[in-house]
C-alpha positions in Angstrom: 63.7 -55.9 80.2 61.6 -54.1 77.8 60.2 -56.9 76.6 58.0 -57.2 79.9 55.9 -54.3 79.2 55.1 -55.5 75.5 53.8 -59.1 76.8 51.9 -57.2 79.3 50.0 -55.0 77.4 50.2 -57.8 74.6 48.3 -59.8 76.8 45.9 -57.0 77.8 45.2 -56.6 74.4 44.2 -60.5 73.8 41.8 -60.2 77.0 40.1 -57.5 75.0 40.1 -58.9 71.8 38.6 -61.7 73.7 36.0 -60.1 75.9 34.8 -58.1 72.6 34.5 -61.3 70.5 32.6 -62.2 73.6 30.4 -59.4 73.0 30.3 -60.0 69.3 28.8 -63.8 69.6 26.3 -62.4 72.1 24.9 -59.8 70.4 25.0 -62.4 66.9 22.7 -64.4 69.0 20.9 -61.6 70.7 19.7 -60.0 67.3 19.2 -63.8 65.8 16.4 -63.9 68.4 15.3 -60.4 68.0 14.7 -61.0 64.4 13.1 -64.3 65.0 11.0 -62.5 67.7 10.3 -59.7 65.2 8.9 -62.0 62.5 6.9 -63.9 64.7 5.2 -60.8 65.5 4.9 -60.1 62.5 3.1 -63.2 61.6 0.8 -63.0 64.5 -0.4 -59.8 63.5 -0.7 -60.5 59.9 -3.6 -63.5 61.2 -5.1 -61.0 63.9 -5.3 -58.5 60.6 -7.3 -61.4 58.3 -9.6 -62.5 61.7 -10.4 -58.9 62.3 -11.1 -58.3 59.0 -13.5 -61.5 58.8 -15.0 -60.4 62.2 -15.5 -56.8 60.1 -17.0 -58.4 57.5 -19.6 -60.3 59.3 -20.6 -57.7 61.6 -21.4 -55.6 58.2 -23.3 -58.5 57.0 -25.5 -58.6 60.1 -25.9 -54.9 59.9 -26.8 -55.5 56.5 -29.8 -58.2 57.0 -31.0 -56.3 60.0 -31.7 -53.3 58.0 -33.2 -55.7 55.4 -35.5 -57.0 58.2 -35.8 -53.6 59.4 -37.5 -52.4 55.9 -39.1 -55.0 55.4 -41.4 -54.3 59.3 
């Protein structure tokens, strides 16, 4: 007879263990894709960075010959 409340909260304890290993493959995958998210961003704005910096760099250039023109009126 005492063997009934051991397999019951035996068996309590495996739907746990089972529900958080649950959790644990979830969240694996949930922070695979996170990261995978995260360097993905990261990439995107490393381009924006180099485009904006070209877009700097031209705008500066046109400032540049305008004054040039501008000096030379």
């Amino acid at each position: 007879m005492n063997e009934a409340p051991a397999l019951v909260r035996l068996q309590a304890l495996s739907t746990r263990l089972d529900t958080l290993l649950a959790s644990v493959h979830r969240l694996e995958q949930e922070n695979r894709s996170l990261r995978a998210e995260q360097q993905q961003l990261r990439d995107e704005r490393t381009d924006l960075k180099a485009r904006s910096d070209q877009a700097k760099a031209r705008v500066e250039a046109l400032i540049l010959r305008l004054r040039m023109l501008e000096d030379r009126a």
